[in-house]
Backbone as CSV, one residue per row, in Angstrom:
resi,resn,N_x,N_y,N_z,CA_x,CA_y,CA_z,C_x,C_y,C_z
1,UNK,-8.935,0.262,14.552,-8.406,1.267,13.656,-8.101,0.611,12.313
2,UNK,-8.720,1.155,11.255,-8.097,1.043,9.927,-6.472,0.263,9.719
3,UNK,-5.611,0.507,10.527,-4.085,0.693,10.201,-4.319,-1.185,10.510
4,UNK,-4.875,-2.066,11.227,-4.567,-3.017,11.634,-5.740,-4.411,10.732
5,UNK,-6.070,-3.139,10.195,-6.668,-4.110,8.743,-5.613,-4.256,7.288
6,UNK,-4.770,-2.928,7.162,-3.592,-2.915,5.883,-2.574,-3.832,6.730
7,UNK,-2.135,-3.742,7.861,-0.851,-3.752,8.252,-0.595,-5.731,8.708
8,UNK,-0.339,-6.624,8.275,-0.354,-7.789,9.327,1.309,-7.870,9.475
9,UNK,1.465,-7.873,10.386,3.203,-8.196,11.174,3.227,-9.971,11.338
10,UNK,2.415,-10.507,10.854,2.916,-11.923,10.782,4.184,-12.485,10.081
11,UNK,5.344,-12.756,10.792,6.235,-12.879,10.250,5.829,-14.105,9.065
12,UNK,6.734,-13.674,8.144,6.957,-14.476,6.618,6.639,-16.225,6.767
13,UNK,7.207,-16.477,7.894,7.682,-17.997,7.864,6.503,-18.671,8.802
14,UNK,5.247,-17.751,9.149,3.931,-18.303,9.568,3.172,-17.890,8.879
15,UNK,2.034,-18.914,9.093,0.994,-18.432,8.090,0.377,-17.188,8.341
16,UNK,-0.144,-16.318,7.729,-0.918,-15.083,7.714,-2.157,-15.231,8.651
17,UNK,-2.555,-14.141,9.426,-3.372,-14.098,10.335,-5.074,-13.879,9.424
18,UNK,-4.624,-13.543,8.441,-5.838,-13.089,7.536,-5.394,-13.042,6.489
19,UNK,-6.573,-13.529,5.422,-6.450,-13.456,4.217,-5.779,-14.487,3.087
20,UNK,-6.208,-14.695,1.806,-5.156,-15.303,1.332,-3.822,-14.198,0.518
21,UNK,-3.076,-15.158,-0.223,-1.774,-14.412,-0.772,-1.926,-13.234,-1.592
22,UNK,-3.178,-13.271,-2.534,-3.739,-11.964,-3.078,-4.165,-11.319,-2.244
23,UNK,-5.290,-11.440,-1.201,-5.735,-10.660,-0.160,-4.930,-9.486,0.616
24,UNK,-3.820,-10.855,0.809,-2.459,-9.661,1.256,-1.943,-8.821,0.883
25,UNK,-1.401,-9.201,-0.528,-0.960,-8.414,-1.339,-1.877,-6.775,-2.124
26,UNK,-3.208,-7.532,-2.422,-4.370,-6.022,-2.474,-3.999,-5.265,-1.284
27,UNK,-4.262,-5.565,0.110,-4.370,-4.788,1.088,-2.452,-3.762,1.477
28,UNK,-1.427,-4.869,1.166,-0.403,-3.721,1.101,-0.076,-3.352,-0.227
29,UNK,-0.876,-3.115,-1.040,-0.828,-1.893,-2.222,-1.546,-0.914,-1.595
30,UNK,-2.807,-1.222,-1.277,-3.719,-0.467,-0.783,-2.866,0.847,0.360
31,UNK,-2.561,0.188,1.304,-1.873,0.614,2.421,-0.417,1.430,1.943
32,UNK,0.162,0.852,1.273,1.334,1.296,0.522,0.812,2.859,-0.518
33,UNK,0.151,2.457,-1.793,-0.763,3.821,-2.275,-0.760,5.301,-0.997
34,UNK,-1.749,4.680,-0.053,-2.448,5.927,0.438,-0.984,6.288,1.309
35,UNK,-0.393,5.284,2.085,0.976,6.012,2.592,1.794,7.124,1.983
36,UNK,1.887,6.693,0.592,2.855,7.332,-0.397,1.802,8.588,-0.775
37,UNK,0.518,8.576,-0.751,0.012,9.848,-0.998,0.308,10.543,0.111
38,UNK,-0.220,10.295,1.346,0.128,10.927,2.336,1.221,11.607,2.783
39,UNK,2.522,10.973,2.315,3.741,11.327,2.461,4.032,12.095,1.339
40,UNK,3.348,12.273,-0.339,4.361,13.103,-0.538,3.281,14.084,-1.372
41,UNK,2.134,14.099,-1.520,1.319,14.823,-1.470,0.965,15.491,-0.026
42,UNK,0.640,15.504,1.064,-0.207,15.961,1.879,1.172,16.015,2.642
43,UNK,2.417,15.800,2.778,3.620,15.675,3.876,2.963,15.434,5.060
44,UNK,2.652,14.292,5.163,1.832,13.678,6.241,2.635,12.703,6.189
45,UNK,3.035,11.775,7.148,3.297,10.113,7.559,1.911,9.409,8.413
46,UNK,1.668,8.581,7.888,0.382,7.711,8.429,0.802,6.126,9.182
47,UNK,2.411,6.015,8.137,3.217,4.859,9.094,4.231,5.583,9.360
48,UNK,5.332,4.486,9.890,6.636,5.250,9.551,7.430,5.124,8.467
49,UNK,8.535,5.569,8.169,9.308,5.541,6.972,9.732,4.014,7.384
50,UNK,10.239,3.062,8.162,11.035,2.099,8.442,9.669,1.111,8.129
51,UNK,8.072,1.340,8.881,7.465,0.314,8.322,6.771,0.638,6.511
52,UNK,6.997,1.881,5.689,6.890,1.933,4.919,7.845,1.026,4.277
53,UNK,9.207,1.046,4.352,10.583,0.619,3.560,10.259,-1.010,4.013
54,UNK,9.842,-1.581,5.215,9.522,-2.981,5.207,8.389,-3.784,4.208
55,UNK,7.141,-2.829,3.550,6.362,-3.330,3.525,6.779,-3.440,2.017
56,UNK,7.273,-2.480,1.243,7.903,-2.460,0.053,8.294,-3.701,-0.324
57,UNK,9.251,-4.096,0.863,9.989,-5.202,0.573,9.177,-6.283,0.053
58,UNK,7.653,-6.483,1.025,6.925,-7.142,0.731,6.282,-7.360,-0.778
59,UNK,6.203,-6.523,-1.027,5.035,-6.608,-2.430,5.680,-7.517,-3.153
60,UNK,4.837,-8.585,-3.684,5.491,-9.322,-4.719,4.727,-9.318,-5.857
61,UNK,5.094,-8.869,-7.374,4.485,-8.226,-8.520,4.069,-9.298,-8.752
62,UNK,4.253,-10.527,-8.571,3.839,-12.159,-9.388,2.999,-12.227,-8.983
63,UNK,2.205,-11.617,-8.211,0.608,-11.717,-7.182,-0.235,-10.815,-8.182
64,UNK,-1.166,-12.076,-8.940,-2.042,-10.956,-9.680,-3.296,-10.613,-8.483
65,UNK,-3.920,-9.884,-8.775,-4.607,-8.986,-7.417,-5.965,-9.204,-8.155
66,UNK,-5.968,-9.068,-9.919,-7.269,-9.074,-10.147,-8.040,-8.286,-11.029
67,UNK,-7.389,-7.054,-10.290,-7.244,-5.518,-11.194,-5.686,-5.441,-12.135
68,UNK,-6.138,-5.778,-13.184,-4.973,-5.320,-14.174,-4.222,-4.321,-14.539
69,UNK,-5.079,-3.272,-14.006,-4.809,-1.802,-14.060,-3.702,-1.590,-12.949
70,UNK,-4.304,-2.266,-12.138,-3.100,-1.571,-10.857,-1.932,-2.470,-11.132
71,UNK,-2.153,-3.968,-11.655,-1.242,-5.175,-11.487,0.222,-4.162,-12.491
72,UNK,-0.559,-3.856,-13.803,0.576,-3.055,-14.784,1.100,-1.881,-14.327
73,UNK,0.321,-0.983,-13.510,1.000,0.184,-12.821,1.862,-0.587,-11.869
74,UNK,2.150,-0.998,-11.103,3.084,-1.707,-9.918,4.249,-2.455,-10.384
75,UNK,3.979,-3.210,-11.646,5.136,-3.640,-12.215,5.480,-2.634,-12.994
76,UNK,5.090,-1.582,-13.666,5.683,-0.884,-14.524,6.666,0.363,-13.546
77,UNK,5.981,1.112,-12.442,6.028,2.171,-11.923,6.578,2.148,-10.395
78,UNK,6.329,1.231,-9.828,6.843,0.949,-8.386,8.325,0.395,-8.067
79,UNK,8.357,1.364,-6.779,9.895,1.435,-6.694,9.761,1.455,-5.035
80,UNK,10.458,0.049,-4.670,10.511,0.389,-3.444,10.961,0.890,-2.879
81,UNK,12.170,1.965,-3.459,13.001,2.784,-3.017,12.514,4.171,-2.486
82,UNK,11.086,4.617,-2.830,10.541,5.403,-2.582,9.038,5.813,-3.245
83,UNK,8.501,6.859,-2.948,6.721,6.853,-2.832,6.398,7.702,-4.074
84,UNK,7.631,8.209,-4.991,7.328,9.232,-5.893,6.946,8.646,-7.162
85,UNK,6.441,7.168,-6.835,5.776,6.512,-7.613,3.707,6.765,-7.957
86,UNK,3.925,7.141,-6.714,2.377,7.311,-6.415,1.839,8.671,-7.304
87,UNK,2.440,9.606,-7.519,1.692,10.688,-8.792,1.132,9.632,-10.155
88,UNK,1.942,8.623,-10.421,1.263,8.263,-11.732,0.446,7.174,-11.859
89,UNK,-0.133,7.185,-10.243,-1.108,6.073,-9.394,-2.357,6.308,-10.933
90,UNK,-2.629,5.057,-11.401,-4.250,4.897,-12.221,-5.202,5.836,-10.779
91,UNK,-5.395,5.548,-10.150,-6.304,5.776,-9.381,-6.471,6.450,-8.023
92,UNK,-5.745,7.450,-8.106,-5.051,8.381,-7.438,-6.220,9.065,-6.524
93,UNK,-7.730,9.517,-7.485,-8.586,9.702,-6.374,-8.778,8.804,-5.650
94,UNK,-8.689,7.308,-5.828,-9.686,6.502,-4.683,-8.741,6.612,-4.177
95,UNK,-7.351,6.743,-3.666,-6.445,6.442,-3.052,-6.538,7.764,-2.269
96,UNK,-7.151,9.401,-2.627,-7.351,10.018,-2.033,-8.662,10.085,-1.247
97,UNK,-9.493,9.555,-1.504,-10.562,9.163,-0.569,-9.975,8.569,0.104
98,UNK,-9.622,7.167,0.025,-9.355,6.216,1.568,-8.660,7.176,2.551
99,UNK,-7.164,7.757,1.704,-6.463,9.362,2.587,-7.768,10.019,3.354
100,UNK,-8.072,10.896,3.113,-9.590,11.637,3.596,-10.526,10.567,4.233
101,UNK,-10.668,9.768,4.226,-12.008,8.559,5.034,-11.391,8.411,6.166
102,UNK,-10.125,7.677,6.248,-9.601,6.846,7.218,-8.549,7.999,7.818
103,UNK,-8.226,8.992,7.564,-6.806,8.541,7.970,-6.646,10.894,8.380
104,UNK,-7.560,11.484,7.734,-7.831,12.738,8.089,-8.297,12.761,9.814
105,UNK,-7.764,13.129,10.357,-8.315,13.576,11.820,-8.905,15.269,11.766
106,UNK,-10.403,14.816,12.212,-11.925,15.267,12.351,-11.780,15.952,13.900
């Protein structure tokens, strides 16, 4: 399933099961984005609110990703306090595709 490619539960203080430190960090924006669409566009949950509020914690803005676009939306606009960040997502369709690809039940 999709969810176990965004999601790694490797605690902090071991190394990551995948990926390097950007890798990680792309994939919980990624995961983070389509959550927050899901939740407050579509009132859908795709995680839960408790592993949403954990992963938040995670993001660290000093991780350039690559894409500048998203790097300045995330430091400018993101709040881990909640998902009502995601309307002024740069890229709000692809974030609604991955929503619709992965995560729509067919």
């Amino acid at each position: 399933m999709l969810e176990s490619f965004f999601i790694d539960d490797t605690p902090e203080e071991q190394p990551a099961a995948w990926g390097t430190k950007k890798e990680q960090e792309i994939r919980r924006r990624i995961l983070l984005s389509v959550a927050a669409y899901a939740y407050e566009v579509k009132n859908e949950s795709i995680i839960s609110d408790a592993e949403f509020d954990e992963q938040c914690k995670l993001v660290d803005l000093t991780v350039s990703t690559g894409n500048r676009k998203i790097d300045n939306f995330f430091k400018k606009y993101f709040d881990a306090s909640t998902g009502q960040w995601i309307h002024k997502h740069p890229e709000l369709r692809k974030v609604k595709w991955i929503y619709e690809k992965f995560y729509i039940k067919k």
